[in-house]
N, C-alpha and C positions, 0 to 999 in steps of 0.2 A: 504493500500500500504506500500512495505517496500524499503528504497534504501540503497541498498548494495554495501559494498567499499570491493577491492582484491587489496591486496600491490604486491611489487613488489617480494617479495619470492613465493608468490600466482601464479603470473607469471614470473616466473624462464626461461620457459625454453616449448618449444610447447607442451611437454606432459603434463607440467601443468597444462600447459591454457588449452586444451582440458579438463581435469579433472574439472577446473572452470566452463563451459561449460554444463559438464555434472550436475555440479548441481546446474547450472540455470536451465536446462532442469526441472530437478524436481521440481523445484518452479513452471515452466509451467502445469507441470502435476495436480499439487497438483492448479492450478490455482491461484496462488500468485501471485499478479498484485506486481511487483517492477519497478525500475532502478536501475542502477550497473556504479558504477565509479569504473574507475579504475586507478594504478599508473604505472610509465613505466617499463619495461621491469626490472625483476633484475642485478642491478648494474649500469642501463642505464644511472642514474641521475649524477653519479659519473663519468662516463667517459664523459661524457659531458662536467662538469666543469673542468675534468681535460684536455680534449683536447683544451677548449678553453683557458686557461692559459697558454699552451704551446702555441698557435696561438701568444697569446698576447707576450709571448715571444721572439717569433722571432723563435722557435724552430720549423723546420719541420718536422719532428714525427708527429706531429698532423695529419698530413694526414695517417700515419699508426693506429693511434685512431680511425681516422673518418671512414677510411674503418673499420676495428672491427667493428665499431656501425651498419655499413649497412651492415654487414655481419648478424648481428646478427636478422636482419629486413627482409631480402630476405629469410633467414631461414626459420623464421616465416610462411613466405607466401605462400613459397614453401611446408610447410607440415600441414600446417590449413586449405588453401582455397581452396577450389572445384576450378575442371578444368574450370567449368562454369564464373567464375566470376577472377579468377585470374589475367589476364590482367587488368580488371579495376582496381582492388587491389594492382598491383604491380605498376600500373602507379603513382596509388593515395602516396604510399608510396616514390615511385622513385622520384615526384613533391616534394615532404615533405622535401627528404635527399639533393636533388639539390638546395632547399632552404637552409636549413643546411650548408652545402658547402660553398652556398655562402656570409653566413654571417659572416662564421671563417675565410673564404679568405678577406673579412673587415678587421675584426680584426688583420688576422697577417698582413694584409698593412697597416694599421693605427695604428697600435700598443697601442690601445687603448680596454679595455676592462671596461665598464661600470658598475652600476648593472643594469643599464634597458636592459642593450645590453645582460648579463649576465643571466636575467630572460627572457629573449626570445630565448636565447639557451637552456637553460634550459624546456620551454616548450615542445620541440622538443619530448623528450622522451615519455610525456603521447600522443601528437597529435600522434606519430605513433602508439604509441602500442593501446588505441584505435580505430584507422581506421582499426589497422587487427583483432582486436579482433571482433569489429562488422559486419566485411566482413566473418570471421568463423563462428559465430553465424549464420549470412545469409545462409552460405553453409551448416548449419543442420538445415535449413528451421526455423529458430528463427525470426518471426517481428521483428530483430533490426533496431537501425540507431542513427548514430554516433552523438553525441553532443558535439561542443566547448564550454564549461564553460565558458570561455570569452565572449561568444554573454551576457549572463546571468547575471553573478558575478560580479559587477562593485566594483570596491578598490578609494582606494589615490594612491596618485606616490611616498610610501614607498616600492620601490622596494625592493624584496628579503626577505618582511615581511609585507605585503600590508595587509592594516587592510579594510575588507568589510565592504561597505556600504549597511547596511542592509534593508534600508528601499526601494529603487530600485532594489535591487536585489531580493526581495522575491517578490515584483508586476512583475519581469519581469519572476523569475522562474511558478508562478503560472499563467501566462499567456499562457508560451508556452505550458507547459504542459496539458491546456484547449484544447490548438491544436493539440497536436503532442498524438497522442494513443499506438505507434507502442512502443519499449523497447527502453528507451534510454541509450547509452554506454556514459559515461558523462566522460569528460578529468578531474583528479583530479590537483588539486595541482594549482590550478592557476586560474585567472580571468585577467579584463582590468578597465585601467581608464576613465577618461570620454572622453581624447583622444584618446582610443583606443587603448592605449601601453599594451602590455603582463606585467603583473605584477603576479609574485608569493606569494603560503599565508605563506611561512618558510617550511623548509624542515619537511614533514610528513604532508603537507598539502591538502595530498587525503583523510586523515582522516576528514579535517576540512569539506571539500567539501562535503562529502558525509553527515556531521553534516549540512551543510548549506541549502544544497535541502532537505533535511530530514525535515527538520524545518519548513522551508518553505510550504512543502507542510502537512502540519501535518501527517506526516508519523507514523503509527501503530509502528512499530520500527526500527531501524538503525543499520545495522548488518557491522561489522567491521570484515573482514574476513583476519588470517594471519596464524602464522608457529606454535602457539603453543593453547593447549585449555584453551583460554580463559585469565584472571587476575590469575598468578601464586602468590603464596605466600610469595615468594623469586623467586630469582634469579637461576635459576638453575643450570647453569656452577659453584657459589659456592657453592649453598646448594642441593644437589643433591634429599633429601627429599620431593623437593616444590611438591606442588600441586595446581590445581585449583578450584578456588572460585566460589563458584554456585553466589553470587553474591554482589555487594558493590554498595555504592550511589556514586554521583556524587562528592562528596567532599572526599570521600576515594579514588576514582581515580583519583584528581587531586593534592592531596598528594602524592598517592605514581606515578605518574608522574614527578613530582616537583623532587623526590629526587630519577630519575633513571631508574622507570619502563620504558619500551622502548614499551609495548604493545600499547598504544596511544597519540596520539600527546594531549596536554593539552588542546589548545583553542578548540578540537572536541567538550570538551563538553557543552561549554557556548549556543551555539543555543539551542541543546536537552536539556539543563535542563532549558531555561525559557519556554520553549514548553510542558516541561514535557515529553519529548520522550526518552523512553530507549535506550538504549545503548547493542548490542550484540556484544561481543567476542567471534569468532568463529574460527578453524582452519580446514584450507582449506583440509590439508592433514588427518582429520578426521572428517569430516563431520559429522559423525553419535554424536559427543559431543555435549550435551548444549551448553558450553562453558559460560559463566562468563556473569551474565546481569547486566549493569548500569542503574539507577535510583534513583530517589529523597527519596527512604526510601528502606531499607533492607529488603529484603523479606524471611529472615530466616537464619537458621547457627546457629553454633551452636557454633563460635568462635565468640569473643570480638576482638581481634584483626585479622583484614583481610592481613595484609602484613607488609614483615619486609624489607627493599631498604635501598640502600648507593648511597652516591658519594664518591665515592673512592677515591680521593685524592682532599685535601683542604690544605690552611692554616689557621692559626689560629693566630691573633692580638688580643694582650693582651695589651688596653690603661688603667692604673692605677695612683692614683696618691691621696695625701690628699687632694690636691688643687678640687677635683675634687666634694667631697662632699659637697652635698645642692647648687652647680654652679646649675642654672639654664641655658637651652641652652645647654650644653655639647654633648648630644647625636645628637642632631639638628645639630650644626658643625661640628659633624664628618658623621652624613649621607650628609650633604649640599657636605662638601666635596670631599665626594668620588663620589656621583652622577653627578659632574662636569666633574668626569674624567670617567666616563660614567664604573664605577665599583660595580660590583652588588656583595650585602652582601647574602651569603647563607643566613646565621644564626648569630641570636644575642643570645648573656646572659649577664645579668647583675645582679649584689647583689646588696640585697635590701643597704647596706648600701651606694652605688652608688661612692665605694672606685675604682669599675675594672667594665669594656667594655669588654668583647670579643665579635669579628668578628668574623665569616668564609667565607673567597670570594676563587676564584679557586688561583691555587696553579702562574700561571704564573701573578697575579695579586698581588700577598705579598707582595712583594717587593716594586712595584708601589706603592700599598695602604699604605704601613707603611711611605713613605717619604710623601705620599699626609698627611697623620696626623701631624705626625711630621711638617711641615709647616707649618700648620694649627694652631698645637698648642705650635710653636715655643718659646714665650713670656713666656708663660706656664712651659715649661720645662728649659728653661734659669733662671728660678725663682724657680724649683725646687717643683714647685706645683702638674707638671704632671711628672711621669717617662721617660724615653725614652720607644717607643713601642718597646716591644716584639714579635718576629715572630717565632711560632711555626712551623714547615712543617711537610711532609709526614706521617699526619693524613687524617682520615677518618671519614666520617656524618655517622651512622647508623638512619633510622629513622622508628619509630614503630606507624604504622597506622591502626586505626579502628573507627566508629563514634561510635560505643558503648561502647568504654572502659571508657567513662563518666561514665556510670550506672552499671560497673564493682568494686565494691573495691580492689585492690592488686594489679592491672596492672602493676603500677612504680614497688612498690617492687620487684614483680616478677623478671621484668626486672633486677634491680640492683642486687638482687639476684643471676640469673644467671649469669651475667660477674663479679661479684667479686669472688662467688664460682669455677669459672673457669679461675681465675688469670686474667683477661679483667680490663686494668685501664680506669675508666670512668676520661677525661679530663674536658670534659664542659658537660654542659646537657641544654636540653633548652623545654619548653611544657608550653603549653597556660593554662589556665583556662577550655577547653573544654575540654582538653586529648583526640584531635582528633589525634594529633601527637606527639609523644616524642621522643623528638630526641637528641642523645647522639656522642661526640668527641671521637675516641680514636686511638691509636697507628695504623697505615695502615695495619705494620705486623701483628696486630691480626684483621684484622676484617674478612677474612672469616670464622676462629675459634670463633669472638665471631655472625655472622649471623647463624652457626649452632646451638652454644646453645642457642641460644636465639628462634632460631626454635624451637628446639624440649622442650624448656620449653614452646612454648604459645602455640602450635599447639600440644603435641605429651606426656602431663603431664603427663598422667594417662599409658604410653608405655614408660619405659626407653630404650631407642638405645645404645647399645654397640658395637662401633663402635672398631673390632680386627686386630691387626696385628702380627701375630706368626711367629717368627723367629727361627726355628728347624723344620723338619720335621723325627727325627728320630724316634726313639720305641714311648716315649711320644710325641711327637710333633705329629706324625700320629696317635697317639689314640685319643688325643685329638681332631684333627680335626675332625676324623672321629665320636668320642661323638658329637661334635655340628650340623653332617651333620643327625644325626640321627633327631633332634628337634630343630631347632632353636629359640625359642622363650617358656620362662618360667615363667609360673605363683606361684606366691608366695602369700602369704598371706600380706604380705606390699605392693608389686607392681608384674608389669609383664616386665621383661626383654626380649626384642630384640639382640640379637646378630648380627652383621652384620659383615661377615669376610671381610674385604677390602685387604690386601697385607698378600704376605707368603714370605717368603726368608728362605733357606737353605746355607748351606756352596758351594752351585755352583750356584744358582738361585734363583732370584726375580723374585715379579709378583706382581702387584697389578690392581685394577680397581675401581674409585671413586664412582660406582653404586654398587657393592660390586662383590664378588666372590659364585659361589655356593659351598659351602664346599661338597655336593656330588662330586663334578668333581675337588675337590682338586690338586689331582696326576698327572690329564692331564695340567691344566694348566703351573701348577711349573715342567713338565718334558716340555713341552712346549715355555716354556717361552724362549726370546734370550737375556736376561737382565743377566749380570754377575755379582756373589753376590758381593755388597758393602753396607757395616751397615751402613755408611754418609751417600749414597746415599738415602737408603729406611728411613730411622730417616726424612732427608729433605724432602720427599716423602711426610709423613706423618705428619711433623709441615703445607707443602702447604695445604694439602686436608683440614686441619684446623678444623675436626668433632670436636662436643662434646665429649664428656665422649669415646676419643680413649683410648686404652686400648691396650698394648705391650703385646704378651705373652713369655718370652721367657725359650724356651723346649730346650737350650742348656745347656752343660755343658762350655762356652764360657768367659774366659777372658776379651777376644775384648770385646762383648755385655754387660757386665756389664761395663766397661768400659765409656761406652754412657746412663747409668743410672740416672745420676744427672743432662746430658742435657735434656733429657725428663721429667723428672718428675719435673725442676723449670719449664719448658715448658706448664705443666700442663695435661703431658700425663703419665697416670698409668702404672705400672710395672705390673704383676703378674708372680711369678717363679718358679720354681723349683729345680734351678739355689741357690747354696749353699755360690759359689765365696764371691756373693755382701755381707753379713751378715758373710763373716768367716774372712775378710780380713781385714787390721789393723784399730784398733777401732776408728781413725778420721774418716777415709774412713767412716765406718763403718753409724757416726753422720751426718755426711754432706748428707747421703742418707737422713736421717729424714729431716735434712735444706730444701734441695731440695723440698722434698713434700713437706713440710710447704710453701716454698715459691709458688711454683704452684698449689698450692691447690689442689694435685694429690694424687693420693693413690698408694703403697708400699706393695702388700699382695703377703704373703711366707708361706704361711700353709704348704707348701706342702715340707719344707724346711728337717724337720723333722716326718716320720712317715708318710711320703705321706698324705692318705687323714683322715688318723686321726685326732680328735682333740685336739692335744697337745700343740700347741702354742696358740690355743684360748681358751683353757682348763686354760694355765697357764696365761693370760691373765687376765681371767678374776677375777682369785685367785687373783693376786695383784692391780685390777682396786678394788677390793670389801674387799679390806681393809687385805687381810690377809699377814702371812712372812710367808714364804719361807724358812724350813729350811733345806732341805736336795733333790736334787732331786738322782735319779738312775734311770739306763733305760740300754736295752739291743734296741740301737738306727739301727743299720742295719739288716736286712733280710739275708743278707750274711753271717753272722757272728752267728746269728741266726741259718741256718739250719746248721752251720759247726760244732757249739758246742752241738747243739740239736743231730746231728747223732755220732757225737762222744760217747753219751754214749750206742749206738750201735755196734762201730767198732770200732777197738783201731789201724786202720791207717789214722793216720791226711794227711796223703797227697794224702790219694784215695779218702779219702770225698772232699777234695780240686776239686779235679778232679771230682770228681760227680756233684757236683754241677756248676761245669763251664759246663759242657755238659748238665745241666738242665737251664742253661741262668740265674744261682741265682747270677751268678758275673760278674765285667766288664769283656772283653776281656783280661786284664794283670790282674789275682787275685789278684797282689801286691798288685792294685788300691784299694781291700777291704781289705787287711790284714794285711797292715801299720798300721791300724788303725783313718787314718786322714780323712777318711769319716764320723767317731761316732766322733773325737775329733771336729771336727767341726759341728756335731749337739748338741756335750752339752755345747760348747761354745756360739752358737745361744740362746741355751735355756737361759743359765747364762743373755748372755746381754738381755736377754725379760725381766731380773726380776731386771736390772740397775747395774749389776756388770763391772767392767771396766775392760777387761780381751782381751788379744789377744791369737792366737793359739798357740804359743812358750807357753804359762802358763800352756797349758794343758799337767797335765804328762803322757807318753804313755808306757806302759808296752809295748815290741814288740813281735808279735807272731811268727815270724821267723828270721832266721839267717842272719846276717849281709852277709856272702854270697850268700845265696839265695837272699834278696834286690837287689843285685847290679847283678847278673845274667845277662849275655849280651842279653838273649830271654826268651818267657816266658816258650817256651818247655828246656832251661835249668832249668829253677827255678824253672819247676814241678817235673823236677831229683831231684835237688840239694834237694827241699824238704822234700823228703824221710828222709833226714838226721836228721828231728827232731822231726819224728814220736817218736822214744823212748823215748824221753823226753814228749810229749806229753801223752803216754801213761805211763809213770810213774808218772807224775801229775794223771792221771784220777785213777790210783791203789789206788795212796795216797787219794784222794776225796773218792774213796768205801770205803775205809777199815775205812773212820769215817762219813759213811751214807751218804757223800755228793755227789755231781757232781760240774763239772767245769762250769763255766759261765762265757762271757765275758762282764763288768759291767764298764759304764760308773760314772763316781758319780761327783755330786757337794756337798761338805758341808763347811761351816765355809769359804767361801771366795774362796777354792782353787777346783777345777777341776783335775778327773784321769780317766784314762780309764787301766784299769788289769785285770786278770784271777783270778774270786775268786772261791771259795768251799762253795757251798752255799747247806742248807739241804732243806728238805722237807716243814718243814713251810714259804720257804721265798717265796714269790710272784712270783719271777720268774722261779721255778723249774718245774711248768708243763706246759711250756712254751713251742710250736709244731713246727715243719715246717718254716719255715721263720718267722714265724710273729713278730713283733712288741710289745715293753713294757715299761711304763714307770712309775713311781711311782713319788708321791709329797708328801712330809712330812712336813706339815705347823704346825700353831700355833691353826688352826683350826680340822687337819688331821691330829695328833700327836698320837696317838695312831693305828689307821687303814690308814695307808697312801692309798691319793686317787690315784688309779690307772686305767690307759688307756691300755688296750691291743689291740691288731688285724695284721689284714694284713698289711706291713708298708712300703712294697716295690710292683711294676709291674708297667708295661706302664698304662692297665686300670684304677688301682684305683688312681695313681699321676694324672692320667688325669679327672676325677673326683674332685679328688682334687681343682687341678688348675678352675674348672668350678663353683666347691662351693667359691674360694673367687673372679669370676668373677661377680657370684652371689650378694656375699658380697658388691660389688661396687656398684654395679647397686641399691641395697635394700637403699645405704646409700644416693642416690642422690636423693635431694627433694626440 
């Protein structure tokens, strides 16, 4: 036999319950002798106590509550119970709410609200919703019939948390159940004392009930049916990743109970584990899952740790003091103390030198607690022995649960590994000798961020999630996204990256969604979206969602967005750019970005800064990580400028090539944009600071390739005219280069400290003379590469390959987390 409990999400609402219904049917089919308790109606318990408060009040509203409630009950009736049986059922129900009625007209006359009187309104909810659940059952021809747990359940007259008396109540549950054959529909949540008063077992106490008949009748197992499948791994409103646990013992669910799970009430499980009866977590609205089994030993898995819970908001008392060491009694006074004032301590730690006490009790108890000590230890601190207490607030418990991270080695570490590696300050920390539980204090504002990486390091080690948020959706920002929509998830030879696009924002629109986004349907979303662009906004967006290893990408050319660079990345949330701004711009600016990461433990990758998706910044990287100098760089740094000087030894009109090439998309929309030169001075300035030169953009000298009026041209269809005007000079440069074997080249250089970008006459032996099409070139002249400078060539500009780019140093992140 198995006896099965439906909460009140279970029964929401009559389609529900018929849903419930139908799969008891199938336990009938399948000939599955049970009973089924159930709780009241959803929300039913709540209006209840809140209409009878208002009774108490004096306030008449309540009688606008009370109808609600019997609105909600006549519903019921009206669309479950066969025409057959209705009347009896609506009478049976109408007797129930007219008693209702007129207990809260007691109360608002006597203005008296009890808890005896308070758990007798309170039962209201399961006795109706039982009577129609098992009048519907009857109407699809089901042997039920309705059972008051109160004839059965016998308690104390601790109202409102009635502790059962177990020894009467399992001779009397296995008595009737000798008699009674037919399904029984059992009222959860409640029983009676030995005079007969309604007494409640604490709110979620349909779960205990169904623990208690369970027990009693040594039940094959105990199926706890509610809204999600089963024991989640987290929380899933903050970690969106969780999942369900094929299954955990009795001690792993009443840890992660203890500190939050909401899937079962705690004392369910004390009957079922001295009986040894499992424990099943099921959900109603998918039947077809296992859903999560409890019991006295693990029946497999393949994780050490089964769940990560919080209690969200604590305080934290900090008693210290010298007076305090080798005092024997100290800890004893200050629990004697507070258990007087009937103040419950979450969590202790203490050092071994027994110099400092931390507490953690709930947040509206801090206060109270810290003067209950300080009284206590008043003599104490008037002598200077004990400090005055300390009250920390608006912290948070994380606690990390599994019965076998005993016979794990690395678990702690793991753990502190991941919140230090993701800027997460641990305040307290506290774990037994078993390592059933470890449980750790920290900042409020980080713990969703730090319950994801702590996710996806114990559950998800061997799959790195990169969790993205791209802010552009132009030429790169669309190729890019559309690269990832192609594959999302890459294996490498160190690990396998997850990509998870979460939020897009352009210059008119945002969008994001905490389950993520499918980067196939990219364009409809973000043309979709009613959210109007703001970078605070989507920045805030993305500190709440709080993932691990989130990852910014930003595909602008965007002032603002770099701007908001130093707030995320002490944040602990990565850059990746393409975006030239952040690294051209004055060389504090420039430091304080490293600060930033350093301090968030975030990562800063710009490969794509210079040369797109070559590798020239990891090229030169790695020359000064491995000991060598740097003597000389050169580089033909733009694409633009590239095919402008490369067709020139074709055509001897510099401003038709100009023109060709903006109608082949090699330039921005204003050519100025490429032929000021402040595009390459700002890539061989990037390069200069990679190898620790202290240099800003005013250092670098720029040869100009056009005329101070053409610059200043009010459009850019005048400065394509104006142009014209220095084809001759350009073509008298390129005469002077043939007539001594050479060609023009526009050459960026670093040597000896100082930075230029000019137009040289370079011949046939130099590196960059057969130099094609746009591409890309750069040369390093080391101590090591002094004679054959090592050189980088290739494509160095387009949406595609930046966008590539950009994916090789997401890559990069993702390879370095470990």
């Amino acid at each position: 036999m198995k006896v099965l409990k439906f909460g009140g999400s279970s029964v929401g609402n009559p389609e529900r319950i018929a849903s419930v219904i139908s799969i008891l049917e199938n336990y009938i089919t399948h000939k599955i002798e049970f009973a089924v308790v159930f709780s009241a109606f959803q929300s039913v318990t709540d209006k209840l106590i809140s209409t009878a408060n208002k009774a108490f009040k004096r306030d008449e509203t309540y009688l606008h509550d009370l109808n609600q409630i019997k609105l909600i009950h006549h519903e019921a009736v009206q669309k479950l119970i066969s025409k057959s049986i209705t009347d009896s059922t609506a009478f049976k129900v109408a007797d129930l709410l007219r008693e209702l009625e007129e207990v809260l007209h007691g109360v608002f006359l006597v203005k008296e609200l009890t808890p005896r009187s308070l758990d007798f309104i309170m039962s209201f909810g399961e006795r109706l919703s039982c009577t129609i659940i098992a009048d519907a059952m009857k109407s699809r021809n089901i042997d039920a019939e309705y059972l008051d747990a109160r004839k059965l359940v016998k308690t104390d007259d601790n109202f409102g948390s009635a502790k059962v008396k177990f020894e009467k109540t399992n001779l009397n549950i296995v008595e009737y159940f000798s008699e009674h054959k037919n399904i029984q529909v059992i009222t959860g949540f409640m029983g009676s004392t030995e005079a007969k008063e309604t007494a409640t077992l604490g709110r979620g106490g349909s779960d205990y009930t169904a623990s208690i008949f369970g027990a009693a009748l040594n039940s094959e197992e105990i199926e706890i049916w509610t809204d999600v499948d089963g024991i989640l791994t987290a929380d899933p409103r903050k970690v969106p990743s969780a999942f369900s646990l094929e299954s955990v013992t009795y001690l792993e669910a009443m840890e992660l109970s203890h500190f939050g799970a909401k899937v079962i009430y705690p004392p369910t499980m004390r009957p079922a584990q001295l009986r040894k009866i499992p424990i099943r977590i099921k959900n109603t609205f998918n039947p077809q899952h296992d859903g999560t089994l409890i019991s006295g030993k693990d029946t497999g898995g393949e994780f050490s740790v089964k769940g990560i819970t919080s209690i969200d908001d604590i305080s934290l008392l900090q008693i210290s003091g010298s007076g305090m060491v080798g005092v024997v009694g100290i800890a004893s006074r200050i629990f004697s103390a507070l258990a007087d004032e009937k103040i419950n301590i979450i969590m202790i730690t203490q050092a071994s030198s027994e110099h400092t006490v931390c507490l953690a009790v709930a947040p509206q108890s801090g206060e109270r607690a810290k003067s209950v000590i300080e009284e206590e230890f008043k003599w104490e601190i008037r002598d200077g022995m004990i400090d005055e207490v300390v009250i920390e607030k608006n912290l948070s418990i994380i606690a990390i649960v599994g019965e076998d991270m005993r016979h794990t080695p690395g678990i702690s570490g793991k753990v502190f590994k991941a919140l230090g590696n993701n800027g997460v300050n641990i305040i307290a920390i506290a774990q037994g000798s078993s390592e059933l539980n470890i449980s750790v204090v920290i900042n409020k504002n980080t713990l969703t961020k730090a319950m994801n990486v702590l996710h996806d390091s114990l559950f998800f080690d061997k799959q790195k999630n990169i969790n993205l948020f791209v802010v552009g959706t132009g030429l790169v920002g669309g190729a890019f996204l559309d690269l990832i929509a192609s594959e999302n998830t890459y294996s490498t030879d160190i690990s396998k990256a997850k990509l998870n696009l979460i939020g897009i924002a352009n210059i008119d629109k945002m969008v994001w969604d905490r389950k993520g986004l499918d980067p196939k349907k990219w364009r409809n979303f973000i043309d979709n979206s009613t959210d109007k662009s703001d970078i605070k906004k989507f920045i805030n967006v993305i500190k709440e969602f709080g993932f691990s290893n989130s990852v910014v990408v930003d595909c602008t050319a965007s002032k603002i967005v770099v701007e908001n660079y130093n707030d995320l990345l002490s944040w602990g949330i990565s850059v990746v750019t393409p975006n030239k701004i952040a690294n051209s711009q004055n060389y504090d600016e420039y430091k304080h970005l490293r600060t930033s990461a350093k301090k968030g433990k975030s990562q800063f990758r710009y490969s794509t800064n210079v040369g797109a998706a070559l590798p020239i910044i990891g090229s030169l990287r790695e020359l000064v990580r491995n000991g060598d100098e740097i003597i000389k760089i050169e580089g033909v740094l733009s694409g633009t400028l590239s095919y402008i000087f490369n067709s020139l030894k074709e055509s001897s009109k510099f401003s038709e090539i100009v023109k060709d090439a903006k109608s082949k998309g090699f330039t921005e929309p204003d050519p100025r944009d490429d032929l000021n030169g402040l595009d390459m001075a700002r890539k061989i300035l990037i390069l200069m600071r990679e190898i620790g030169i202290k240099i800003n953009l005013e250092d670098v000298k720029i040869e100009k390739l056009i005329s101070t009026e053409a610059e200043n041209a009010s459009s850019t269809d005048e400065f394509l005219k104006l142009l014209a005007d220095d084809d001759a000079k350009f073509n008298k440069m390129k005469e002077e280069a043939l007539a001594e074997g050479k060609t023009l080249c526009y050459i960026a250089k670093y040597e000896k400290g100082e930075a230029s970008l000019s137009i040289q006459k370079i011949d046939k032996s130099h590196p960059f003379s057969n130099l094609h099409g746009s591409d890309n070139i750069v040369t390093f002249t080391t101590k090591r590469y002094s004679v054959r400078p090592l050189t980088i060539q290739g494509p160095g500009a387009g949406a595609e390959i930046t966008a590539s780019g950009i994916l090789s140093d997401i890559l990069r992140i993702a390879n370095s987390i470990n």
